[in-house]
N, C-alpha and C positions, 0 to 999 in steps of 0.2 A: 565504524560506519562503513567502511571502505567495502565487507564483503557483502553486508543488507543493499549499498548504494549497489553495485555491481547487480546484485541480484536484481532489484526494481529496474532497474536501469536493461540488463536482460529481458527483461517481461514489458517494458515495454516498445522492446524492437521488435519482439515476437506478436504486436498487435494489443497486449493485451490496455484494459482499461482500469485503473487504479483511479478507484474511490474511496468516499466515506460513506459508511451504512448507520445511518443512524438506528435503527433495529439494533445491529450487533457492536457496536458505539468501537469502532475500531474502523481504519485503512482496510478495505477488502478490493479482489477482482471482480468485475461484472462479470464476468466468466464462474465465479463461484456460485452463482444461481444452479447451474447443471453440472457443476464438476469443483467437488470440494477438494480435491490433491491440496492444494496450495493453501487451503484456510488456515493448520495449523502452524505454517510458515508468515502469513500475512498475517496472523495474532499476534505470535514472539515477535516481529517487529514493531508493531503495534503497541504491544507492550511495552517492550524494551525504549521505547522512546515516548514513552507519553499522549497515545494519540488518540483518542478518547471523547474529543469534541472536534464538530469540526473544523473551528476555528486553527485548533494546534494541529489540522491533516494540514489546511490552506498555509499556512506557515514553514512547515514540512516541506510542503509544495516547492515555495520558492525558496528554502534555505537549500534544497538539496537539488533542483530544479528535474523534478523528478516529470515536468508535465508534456515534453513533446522531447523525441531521440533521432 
């Protein structure tokens, strides 16, 4: 987790907003509306941790306290 945590944790000193899209049932950036670089990175984590509703992002949220840097 330490290099995903890092990573989120980078994105969001850079501004960015980490959400849940229920469309694409996975943690995305609001930024991915106009710039998908990062989707296929915000999937594999996504993936790799089960995040799929929003309940397990909101939980996510504060085990990892990914919500203010």
């Amino acid at each position: 987790m330490t290099e995903d945590y890092e990573y989120l944790r980078e994105l969001k000193r850079e501004g960015e907003e980490i959400i849940f899209s229920e469309k694409k049932k996975r943690m995305t950036l609001l930024s991915e509306e106009w710039d998908t670089s990062k989707s296929k990175t915000m999937e594999a984590i996504s993936h790799k941790y089960g995040i799929d509703t929003r309940q397990k992002f909101q939980e996510f949220k504060e085990k990892f306290n990914i919500t203010d840097y």
